[in-house]
N, C-alpha and C positions, 0 to 999 in steps of 0.2 A: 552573683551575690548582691549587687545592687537592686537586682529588683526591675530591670527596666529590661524590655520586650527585645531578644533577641532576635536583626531583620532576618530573616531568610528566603531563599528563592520558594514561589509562590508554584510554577510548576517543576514538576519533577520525572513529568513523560512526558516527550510532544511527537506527534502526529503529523506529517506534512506529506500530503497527494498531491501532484499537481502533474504536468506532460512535460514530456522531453524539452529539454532547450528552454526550461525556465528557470535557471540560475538556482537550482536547487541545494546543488554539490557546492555552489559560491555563498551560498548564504550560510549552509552548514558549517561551512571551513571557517567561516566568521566567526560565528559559534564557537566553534572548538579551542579558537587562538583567545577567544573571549574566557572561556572555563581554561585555559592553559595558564593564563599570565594575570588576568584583571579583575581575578573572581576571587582573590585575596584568601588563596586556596594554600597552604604548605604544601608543597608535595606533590601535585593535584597530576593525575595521571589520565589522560586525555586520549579515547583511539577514534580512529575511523577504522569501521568493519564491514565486511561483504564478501558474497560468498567467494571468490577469488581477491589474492594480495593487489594483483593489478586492479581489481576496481575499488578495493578500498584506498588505493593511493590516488585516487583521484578529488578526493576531496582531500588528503592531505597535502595532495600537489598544487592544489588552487591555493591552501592555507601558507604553503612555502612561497609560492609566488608574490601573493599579497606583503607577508616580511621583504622578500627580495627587494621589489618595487616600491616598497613605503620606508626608505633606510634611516630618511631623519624621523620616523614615528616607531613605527615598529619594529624596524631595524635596532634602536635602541634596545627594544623590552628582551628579542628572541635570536637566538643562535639555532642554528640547523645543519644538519647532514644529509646525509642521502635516505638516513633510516629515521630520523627524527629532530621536531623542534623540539626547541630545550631554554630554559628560563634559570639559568647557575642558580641568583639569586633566592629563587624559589623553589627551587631545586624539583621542578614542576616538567612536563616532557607531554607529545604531541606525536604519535605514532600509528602507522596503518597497522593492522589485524584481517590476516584471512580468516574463515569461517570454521576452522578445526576447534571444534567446542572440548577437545580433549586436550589441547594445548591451551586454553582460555582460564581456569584455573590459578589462585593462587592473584589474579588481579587486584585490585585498591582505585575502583577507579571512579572519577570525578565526573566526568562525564564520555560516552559514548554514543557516536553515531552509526548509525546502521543505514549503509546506505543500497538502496533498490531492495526494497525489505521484501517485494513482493518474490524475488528469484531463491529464498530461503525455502528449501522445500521442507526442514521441519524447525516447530521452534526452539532449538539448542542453544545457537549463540543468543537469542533474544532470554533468552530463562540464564543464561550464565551470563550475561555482562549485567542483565538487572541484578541477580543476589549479588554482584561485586560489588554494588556501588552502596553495601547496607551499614557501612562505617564511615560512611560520608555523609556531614550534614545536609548540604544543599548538592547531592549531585542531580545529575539531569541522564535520561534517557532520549535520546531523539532519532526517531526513525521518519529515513527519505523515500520516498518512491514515486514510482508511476503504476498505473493499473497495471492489473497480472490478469491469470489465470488460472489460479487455485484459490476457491472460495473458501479450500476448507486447512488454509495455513495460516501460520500467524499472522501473517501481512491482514489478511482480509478478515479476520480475527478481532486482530488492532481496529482496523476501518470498522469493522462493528461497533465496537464500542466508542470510538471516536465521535459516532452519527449518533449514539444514544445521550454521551454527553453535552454535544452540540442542543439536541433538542432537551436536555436538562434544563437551559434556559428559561423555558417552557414551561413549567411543574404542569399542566394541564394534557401534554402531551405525550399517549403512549409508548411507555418504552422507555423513555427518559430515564435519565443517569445524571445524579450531581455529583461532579468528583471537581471543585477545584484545584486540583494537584496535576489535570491532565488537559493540555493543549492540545487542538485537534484543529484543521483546517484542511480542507477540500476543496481542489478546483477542477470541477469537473460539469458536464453539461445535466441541463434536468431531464425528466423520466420522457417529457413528450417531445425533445429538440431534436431536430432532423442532423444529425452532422456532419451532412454537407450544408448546410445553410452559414456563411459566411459571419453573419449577424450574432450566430453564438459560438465562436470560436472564442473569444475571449476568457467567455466564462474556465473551460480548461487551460488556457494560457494568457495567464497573466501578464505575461511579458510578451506579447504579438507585437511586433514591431518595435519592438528596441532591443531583444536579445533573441527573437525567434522571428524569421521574413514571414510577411506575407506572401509571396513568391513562392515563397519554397513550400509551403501551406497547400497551396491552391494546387501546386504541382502534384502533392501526396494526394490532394482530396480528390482531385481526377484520376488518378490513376486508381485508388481505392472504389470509385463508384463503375470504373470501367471494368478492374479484375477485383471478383470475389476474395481472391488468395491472396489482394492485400489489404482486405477490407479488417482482417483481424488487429495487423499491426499499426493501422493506421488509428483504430478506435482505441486501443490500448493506447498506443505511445506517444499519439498526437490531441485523441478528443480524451483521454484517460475514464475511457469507458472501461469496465471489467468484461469480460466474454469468458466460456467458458472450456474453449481449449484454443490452442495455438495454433492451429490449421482451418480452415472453415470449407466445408464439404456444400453449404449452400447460405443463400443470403436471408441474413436472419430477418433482416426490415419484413421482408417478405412473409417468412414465416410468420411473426406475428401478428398478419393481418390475416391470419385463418385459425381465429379463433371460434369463428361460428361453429356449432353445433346443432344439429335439427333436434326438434323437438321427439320425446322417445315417442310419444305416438307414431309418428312419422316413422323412426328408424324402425320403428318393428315392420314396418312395409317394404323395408328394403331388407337383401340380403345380406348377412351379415359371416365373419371370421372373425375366428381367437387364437391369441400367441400369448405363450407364455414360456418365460425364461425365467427360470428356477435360479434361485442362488447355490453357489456351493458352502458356503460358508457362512462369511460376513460382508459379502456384496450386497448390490443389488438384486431384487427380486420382482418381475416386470410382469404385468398382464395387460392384452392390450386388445382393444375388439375393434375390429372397422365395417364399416357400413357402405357399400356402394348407392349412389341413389340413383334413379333412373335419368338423368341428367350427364350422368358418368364421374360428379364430384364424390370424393369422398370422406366419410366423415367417421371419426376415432375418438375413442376414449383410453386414456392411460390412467394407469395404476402403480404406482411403486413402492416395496417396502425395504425399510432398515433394521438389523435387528437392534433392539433397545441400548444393545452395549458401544455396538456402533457409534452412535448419536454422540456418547461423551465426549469422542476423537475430534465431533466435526465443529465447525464453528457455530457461534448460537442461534444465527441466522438461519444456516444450513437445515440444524436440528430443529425452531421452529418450523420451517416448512416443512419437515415432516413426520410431528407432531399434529400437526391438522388434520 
């Protein structure tokens, strides 16, 4: 009635990739006890969620610790149990959530974290804690992770558009997205860094050497450049590289360096085989030619297709490339 500009929180989804052992689950829990108690919220109903109870109490457990620990500060503001912090006066609460999107229902909630967004294999609880929060002026959505492997789930969904608004910055740059209401940050290596190179470790861990060893780094990165088989979990949860399944049958570094292709003048001179693996459905549908050259290298072309309905499932990245 006065007339004068009500403040409100500026974002209302955030975004946060970064690798293991980067106080991610401690920053969030910051957060959370921050939208619990100091966010002059009535009521303000507060969860951390993921797809098991015990990993979403891990950011609740950091957020109980820090009460415990700070008793002349925040000890004051909060009370807590084993199931939840709790704020009388505000009558406002601070509780984990497993991933049962059929239990989730009926919420009011202020803010919630989503934490390892990439282990959600669909997006249930991400599509139900967001319509909860649509009677609350300033709530917040904030999802945590590390690279996965599923490109075509919400986690990697989110990081799509997180990179498009990142480059919104931009307006020149294709793709771009302005959406002031969505915080996005990524720390992860660029398209050409070797990640065994020492030098760009940082970039995916922020915290090297104050809450993540260097030691202990060095120890995974040898052990990843000597076995193939741990070269997946190492890119994921160390360099928070994406990959695209959780086991790795060969070394991709490698494969990407056999991108050459002879020229087709050329391959018509060698002899040549087709494969082709038909879809039954809604899969993939694969054709594929290879060319031996007299040298004994050989050289292939692939082909793949989706049917059109497909596409809407997959993420926008996904369906862009195959779209081309």
């Amino acid at each position: 009635g006065s007339g004068r500009p009500v403040m409100v929180r500026r974002f209302r989804t955030a975004y946060n990739e970064v690798a293991r052992k980067n106080a991610k689950s401690t920053l969030s829990s910051g957060v959370g006890l921050y939208m619990t108690g100091a966010d002059s919220e009535g009521g303000a109903e507060v969860y951390s969620a993921a797809t098991t109870r015990d990993q979403a109490r891990i950011v609740f457990e950091d957020a109980k610790n820090m009460v415990k620990k700070a008793k002349p500060t925040l000890g004051k503001l909060f009370e807590f149990n084993k199931l939840a912090i709790y704020q009388e006066q505000t009558a406002s609460k601070f509780e984990p959530l497993s991933s049962d999107a059929n239990n989730l229902d009926g919420l009011n909630i202020h803010c919630a974290i989503i934490d390892e967004l990439h282990a959600h294999k669909t997006r249930d609880v991400w599509d139900v804690l967001e319509t909860a929060t649509g009677a609350r002026l300033q709530s917040l959505l904030f999802g945590i992770t590390t690279a996965g492997f599923n490109k075509e789930g919400i986690c990697y969904e989110q990081r799509d558009y997180a990179i498009k608004v990142l480059r919104g910055y931009n307006s020149d740059v294709e793709g771009a997205v302005k959406d002031d209401t969505y915080f996005a940050i990524i720390f992860t290596l660029d398209k050409d860094d070797d990640p065994f190179d020492e030098t760009v470790w940082q970039k995916a861990n922020p915290g090297l050497g104050i809450c993540k060893r260097w030691d202990d780094l060095r120890r995974l990165a040898k052990k990843a450049k000597e076995q193939v088989s741990a070269r997946v979990n190492f890119f994921t949860k160390h360099m928070n590289i994406w990959v695209t399944a959780e086991s790795a049958w060969m070394d991709m570094m490698k494969w990407e360096k056999c991108e050459y292709i002879a020229p087709r003048h050329e391959l018509k001179t060698y002899p040549m085989w087709a494969g082709v693996d038909l879809a039954h459905k809604i899969d993939i549908c694969a054709a594929v030619k290879l060319w031996r050259a007299d040298n004994g290298h050989a050289h292939a072309d692939f082909k793949f297709w989706l049917p059109e309905g497909r596409l809407e499932k997959c993420s926008a990245q996904m369906a862009q490339m195959y779209r081309k």
